[in-house]
C-alpha positions in Angstrom: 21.9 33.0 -23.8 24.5 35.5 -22.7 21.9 36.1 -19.3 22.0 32.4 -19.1 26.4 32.6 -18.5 26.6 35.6 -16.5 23.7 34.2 -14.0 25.9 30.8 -14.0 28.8 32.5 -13.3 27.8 34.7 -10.6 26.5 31.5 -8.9 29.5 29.3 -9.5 31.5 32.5 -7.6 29.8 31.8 -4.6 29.4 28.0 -5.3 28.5 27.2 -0.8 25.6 30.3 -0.5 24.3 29.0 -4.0 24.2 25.0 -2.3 22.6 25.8 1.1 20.2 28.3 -0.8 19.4 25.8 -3.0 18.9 22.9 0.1 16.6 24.7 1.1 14.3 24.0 -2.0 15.7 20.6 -2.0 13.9 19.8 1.3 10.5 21.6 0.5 10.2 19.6 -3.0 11.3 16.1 -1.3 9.2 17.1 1.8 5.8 18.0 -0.8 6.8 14.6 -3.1 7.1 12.2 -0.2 3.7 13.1 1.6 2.1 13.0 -1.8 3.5 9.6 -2.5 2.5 8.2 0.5 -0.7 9.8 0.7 -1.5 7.9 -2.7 0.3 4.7 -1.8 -1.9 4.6 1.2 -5.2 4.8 -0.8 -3.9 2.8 -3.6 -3.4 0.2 -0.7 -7.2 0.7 0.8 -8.4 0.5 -2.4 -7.0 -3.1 -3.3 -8.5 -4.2 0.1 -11.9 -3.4 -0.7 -12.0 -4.5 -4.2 -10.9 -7.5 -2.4 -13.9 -8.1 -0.6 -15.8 -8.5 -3.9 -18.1 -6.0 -5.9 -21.3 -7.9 -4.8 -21.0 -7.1 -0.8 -22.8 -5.1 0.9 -21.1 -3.9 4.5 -23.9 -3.3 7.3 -22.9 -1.2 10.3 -24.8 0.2 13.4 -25.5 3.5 13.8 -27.4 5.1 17.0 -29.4 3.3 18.9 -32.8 4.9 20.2 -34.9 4.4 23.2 -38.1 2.1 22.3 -40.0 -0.2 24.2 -42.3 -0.8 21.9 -41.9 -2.9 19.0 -43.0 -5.9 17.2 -42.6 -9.3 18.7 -39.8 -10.9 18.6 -37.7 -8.4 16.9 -34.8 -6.4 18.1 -36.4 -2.7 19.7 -32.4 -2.2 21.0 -32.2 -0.8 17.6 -28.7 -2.2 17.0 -27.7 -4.8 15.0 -27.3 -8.5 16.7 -26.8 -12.0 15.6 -30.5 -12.7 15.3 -30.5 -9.9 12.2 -27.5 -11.7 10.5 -29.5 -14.6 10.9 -32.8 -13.0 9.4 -30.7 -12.1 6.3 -29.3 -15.4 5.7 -33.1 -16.2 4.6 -33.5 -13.7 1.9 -33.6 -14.7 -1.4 -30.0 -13.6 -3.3 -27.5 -13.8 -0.5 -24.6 -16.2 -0.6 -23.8 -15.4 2.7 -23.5 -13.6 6.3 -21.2 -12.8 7.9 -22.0 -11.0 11.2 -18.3 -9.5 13.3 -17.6 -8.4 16.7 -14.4 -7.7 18.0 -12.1 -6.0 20.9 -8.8 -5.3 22.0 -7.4 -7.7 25.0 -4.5 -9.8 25.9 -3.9 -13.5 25.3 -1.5 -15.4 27.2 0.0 -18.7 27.1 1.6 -19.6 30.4 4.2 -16.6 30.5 3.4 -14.8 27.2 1.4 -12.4 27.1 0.6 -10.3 23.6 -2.5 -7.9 23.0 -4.5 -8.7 19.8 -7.5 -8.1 18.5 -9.7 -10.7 19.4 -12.7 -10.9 16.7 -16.1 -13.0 16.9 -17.7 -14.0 13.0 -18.9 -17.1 11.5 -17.0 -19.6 8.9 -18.0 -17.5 6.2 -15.1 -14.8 7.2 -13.0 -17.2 5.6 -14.9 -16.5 2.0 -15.3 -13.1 2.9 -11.9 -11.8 3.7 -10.3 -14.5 1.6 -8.3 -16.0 4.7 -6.1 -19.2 4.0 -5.5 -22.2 7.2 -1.6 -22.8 7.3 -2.1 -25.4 10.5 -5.0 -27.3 11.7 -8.7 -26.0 10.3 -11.0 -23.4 11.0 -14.2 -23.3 13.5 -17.1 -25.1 12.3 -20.7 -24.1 11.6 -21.6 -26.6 14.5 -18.6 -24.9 16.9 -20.1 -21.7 16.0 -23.9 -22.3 16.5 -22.7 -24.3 19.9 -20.6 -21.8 21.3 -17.9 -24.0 21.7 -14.7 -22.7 23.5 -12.1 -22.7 19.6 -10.0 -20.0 18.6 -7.8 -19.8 15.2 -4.5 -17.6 15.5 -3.3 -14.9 13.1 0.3 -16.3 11.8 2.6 -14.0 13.7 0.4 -14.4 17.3 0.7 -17.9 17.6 4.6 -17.9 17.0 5.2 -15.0 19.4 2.6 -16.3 21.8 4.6 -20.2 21.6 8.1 -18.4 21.3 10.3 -20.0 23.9 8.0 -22.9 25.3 8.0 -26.8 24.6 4.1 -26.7 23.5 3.2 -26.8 19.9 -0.3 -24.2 19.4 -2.3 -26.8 17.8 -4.7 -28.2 20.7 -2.7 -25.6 23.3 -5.6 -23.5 25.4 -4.6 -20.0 25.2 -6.1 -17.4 27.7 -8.3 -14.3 27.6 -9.0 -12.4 30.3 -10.5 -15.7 32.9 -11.9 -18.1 29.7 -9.4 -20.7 27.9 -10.1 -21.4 24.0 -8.5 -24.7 22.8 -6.3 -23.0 19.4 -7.8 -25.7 16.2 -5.9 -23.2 13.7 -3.2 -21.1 13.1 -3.6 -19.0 9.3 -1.1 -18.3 6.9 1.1 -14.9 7.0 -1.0 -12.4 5.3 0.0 -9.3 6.4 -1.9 -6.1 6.7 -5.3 -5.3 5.4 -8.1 -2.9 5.4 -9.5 -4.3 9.3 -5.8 -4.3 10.4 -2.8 -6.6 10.3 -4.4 -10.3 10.7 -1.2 -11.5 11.6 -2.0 -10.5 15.2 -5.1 -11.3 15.4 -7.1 -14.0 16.6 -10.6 -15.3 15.5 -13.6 -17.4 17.3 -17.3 -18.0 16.7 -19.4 -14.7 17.5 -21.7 -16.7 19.9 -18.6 -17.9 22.1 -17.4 -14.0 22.1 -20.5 -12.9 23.5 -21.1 -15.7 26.1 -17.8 -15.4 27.3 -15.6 -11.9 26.4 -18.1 -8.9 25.9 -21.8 -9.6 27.5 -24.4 -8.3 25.2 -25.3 -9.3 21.5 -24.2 -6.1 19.2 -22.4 -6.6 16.6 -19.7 -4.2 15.0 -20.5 -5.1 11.1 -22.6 -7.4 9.0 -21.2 -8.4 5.3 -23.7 -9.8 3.0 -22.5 -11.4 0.0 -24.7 -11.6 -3.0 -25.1 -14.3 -5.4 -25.1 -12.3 -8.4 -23.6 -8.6 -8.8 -26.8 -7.1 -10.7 -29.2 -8.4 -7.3 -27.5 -5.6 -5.4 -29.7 -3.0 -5.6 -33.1 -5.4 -4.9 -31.0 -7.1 -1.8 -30.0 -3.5 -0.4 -33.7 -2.7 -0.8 -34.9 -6.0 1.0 -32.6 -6.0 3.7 -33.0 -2.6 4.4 -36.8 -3.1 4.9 -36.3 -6.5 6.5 -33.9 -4.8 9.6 -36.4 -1.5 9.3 -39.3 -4.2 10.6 -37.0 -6.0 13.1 -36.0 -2.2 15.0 -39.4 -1.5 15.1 -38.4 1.4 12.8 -41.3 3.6 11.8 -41.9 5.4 8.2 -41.0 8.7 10.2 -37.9 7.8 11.6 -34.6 7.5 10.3 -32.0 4.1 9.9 -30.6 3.3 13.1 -28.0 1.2 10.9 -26.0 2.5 7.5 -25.7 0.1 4.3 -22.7 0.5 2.1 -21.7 -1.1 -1.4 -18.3 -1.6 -2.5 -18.5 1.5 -4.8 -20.1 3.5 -1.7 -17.0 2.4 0.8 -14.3 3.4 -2.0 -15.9 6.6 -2.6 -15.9 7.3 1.1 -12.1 6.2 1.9 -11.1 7.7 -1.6 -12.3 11.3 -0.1 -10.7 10.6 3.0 -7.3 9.5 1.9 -7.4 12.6 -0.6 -8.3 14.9 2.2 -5.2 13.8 4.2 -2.4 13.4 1.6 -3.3 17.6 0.4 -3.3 18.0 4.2 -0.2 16.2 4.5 1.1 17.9 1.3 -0.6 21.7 2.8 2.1 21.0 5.6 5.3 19.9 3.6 4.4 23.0 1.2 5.2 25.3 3.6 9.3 24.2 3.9 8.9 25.3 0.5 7.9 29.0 1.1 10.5 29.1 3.7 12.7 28.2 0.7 11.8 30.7 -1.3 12.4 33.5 1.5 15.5 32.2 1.7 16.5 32.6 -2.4 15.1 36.2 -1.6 17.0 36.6 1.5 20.3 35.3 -0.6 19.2 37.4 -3.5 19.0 40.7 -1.7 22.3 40.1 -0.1 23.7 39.5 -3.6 22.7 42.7 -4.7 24.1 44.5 -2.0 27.4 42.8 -2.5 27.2 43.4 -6.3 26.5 46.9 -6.4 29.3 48.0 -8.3 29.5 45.1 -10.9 26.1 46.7 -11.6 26.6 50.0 -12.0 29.4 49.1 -13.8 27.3 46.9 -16.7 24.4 50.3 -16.4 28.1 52.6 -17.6 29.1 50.2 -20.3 25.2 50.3 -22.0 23.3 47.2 -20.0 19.8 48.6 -19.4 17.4 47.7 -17.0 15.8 44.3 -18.1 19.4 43.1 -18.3 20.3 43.6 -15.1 16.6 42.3 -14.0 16.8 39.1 -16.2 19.8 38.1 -14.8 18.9 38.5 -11.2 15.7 36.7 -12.1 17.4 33.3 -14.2 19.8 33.1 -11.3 17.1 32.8 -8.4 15.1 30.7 -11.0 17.7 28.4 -11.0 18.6 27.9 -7.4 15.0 27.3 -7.3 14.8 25.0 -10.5 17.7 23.0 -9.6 16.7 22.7 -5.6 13.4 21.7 -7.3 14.5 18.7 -9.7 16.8 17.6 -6.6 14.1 17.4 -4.2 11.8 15.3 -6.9 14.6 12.8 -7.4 15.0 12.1 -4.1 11.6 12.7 -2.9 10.4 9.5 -5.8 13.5 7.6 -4.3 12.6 7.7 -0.9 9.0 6.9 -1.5 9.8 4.0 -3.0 12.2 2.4 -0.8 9.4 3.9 1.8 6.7 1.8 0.1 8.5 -1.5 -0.2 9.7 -1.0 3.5 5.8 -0.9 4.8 4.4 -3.0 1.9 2.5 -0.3 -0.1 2.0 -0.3 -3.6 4.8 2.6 -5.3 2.4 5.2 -7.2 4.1 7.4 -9.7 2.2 10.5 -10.2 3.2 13.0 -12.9 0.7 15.4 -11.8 2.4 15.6 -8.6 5.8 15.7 -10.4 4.9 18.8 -12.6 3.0 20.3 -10.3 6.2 20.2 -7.1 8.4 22.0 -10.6 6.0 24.6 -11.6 5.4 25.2 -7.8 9.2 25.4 -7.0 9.9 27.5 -10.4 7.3 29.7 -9.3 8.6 30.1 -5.9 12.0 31.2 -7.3 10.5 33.7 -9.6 8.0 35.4 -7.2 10.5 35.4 -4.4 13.4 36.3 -6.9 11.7 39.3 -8.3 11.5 41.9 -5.7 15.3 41.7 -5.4 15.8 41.4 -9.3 13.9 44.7 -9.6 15.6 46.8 -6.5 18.6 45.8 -8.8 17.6 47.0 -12.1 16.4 50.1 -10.7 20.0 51.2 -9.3 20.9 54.6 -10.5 24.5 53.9 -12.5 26.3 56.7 -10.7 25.2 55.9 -7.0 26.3 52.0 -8.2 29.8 52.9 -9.0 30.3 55.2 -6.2 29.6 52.3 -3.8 32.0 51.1 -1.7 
């Protein structure tokens, strides 16, 4: 106990080195607690957006398309996957639904406005598939989409940017892209951010009319299949893996020229991502604290110095060496401990308010708590002991003779 006052007492002495000392702790432990937070926020986030698309979905995606000329007839030898596929899927047993997607990035204007968006191509069945909800007027038909018709529905915030400061209402309005005009039959409700990015800016028409009139061409970005029971899954993946084999002209030999992802599959792969970056993120922050602990170290050394004497003086009186080196050491430990619990309160604070700000879930993680404390008591220890020990071993007589 009695190392305990004397270390409290030499700190309180010099109450401003013993602050900005212990800031710098402050900032490494906030630093390491915010990226972590974020990091899991983030993937917390991701998570709840594929869950959302429903445990019995399988997510189809291209991959590199070969040279071949020859093939069967009538399927696709382009190796990449096109409406026709989604439409060859729709006819195997299981599936609830298609839903084939293309999209790009270009501007759509209304007389004066002008607002980029993403601008994607799909079928009715998005609506099921990504769970969207109409707030004005309807969404495109399966007649619009299989005609090619010239409709396009408008993410909430698009349309009331897009219509800001004019006399027209968006309903029946014909906005442009690039040279083509789509008459707007819908506008959906705010929905904010998801996993395909914010839909609020984004604007939606049938894939056939995207092809025939943005992006020449019939690829596709993505393919979700829906499944009418959870426990076909497996046979589907197996059936529609053969059935787009035959259409590429694939054979035995060669490799997919598409990938095939379940739910399970997709969170396992953005799980490992989002992990990767929040302990890169965390790597980065971590290193404020090292600079903190060459700082206690620094402070330490130069406390030594200055209290030469005073310990020569304790050596005279009968303190031995692991009393001088246990005070030295509880007093760095405490800068360290106490820049440490700072940094966690504000660091859980911040990510918080951080989270609610962006609309991310708040994760609390006690692993990340007790691990930034043992880190940051550690760093005041390690740091804290080369100048505890240079003090212990002080010869008493040299100590008292110093000036």
């Amino acid at each position: 106990m009695k190392y305990f006052v004397m270390a409290f007492e030499a700190l309180f002495i010099n109450k401003l080195r013993a602050f900005l000392t212990t800031l710098g702790m402050i900032i490494g432990v906030f630093s390491v607690i915010v990226m972590i937070g974020l990091g899991q926020a983030s993937q917390a986030y991701i998570t709840d957006q594929v869950k959302g698309l429903g445990a019995g979905v399988l997510i189809i995606t291209p991959g590199n398309p070969k040279s071949q000329t020859n093939g069967p007839p009538g399927v696709n030898t382009a190796k990449t996957l096109v409406l026709e596929d989604a439409e060859a899927l729709e006819r195997l047993p299981g599936i609830r639904y298609v839903s084939p997607n293309v999209f790009l990035q270009n501007m759509v204007s209304f007389e004066r406005n002008a607002l980029p968006a993403a601008v994607l191509g799909s079928t009715p069945n998005i609506v099921e598939a990504r769970g969207f909800k109409v707030g004005q007027g309807r969404f495109f038909t399966d007649q619009e989409a299989r005609t090619a018709s010239q409709v396009i529905v408008l993410g909430h915030k698009l349309a009331q940017d897009l219509f800001a400061d004019t006399l027209h209402r968006p309903l029946g309005s014909r906005v442009r892209i690039g040279s083509q005009r789509y008459r707007v039959i819908g506008i959906l409700q705010e929905q904010g951010s998801g996993l395909f990015g914010s839909v609020d800016d984004q604007a939606f028409m049938p894939t056939k009319t995207f092809q025939n009139t943005l992006k020449a061409g019939k690829g596709l970005n993505s393919l979700f299949l829906k499944v009418t029971e959870e426990d076909l899954l497996p046979v589907v993946e197996a059936r529609a893996r053969t059935l787009l084999r035959y259409r590429h002209g694939l054979r035995e030999s060669e490799e997919d020229d598409f990938k095939i992802q379940t739910q399970a599959e997709l969170l396992e792969t953005v799980s490992m991502i989002t992990r990767v970056f929040t302990f890169l993120l965390a790597g980065i922050a971590a290193i404020s604290l090292i600079v903190g602990g060459i700082g206690i170290m620094n402070i330490m050394l130069v406390s030594v110095t200055e209290r030469t004497r005073e310990i020569g003086v304790r050596k005279a009186v009968g303190a031995n060496r692991q009393d001088i080196l246990m005070q030295f050491l509880i007093e760095s430990a405490t800068i360290s401990l106490t820049g440490g619990t700072l940094g966690i309160v504000l660091g859980l604070g911040i990510t918080r308010i951080a989270t609610q700000a962006i609309n991310l879930p708040f994760v609390f993680s006690p692993l990340a708590v007790v691990g930034a404390f043992a880190f940051s008591a550690g760093v005041g220890i390690f740091f804290g002991l080369y100048p505890a020990n240079k003090a212990s071993r002080l010869d008493p007589v040299e100590a008292l003779r110093y000036e």
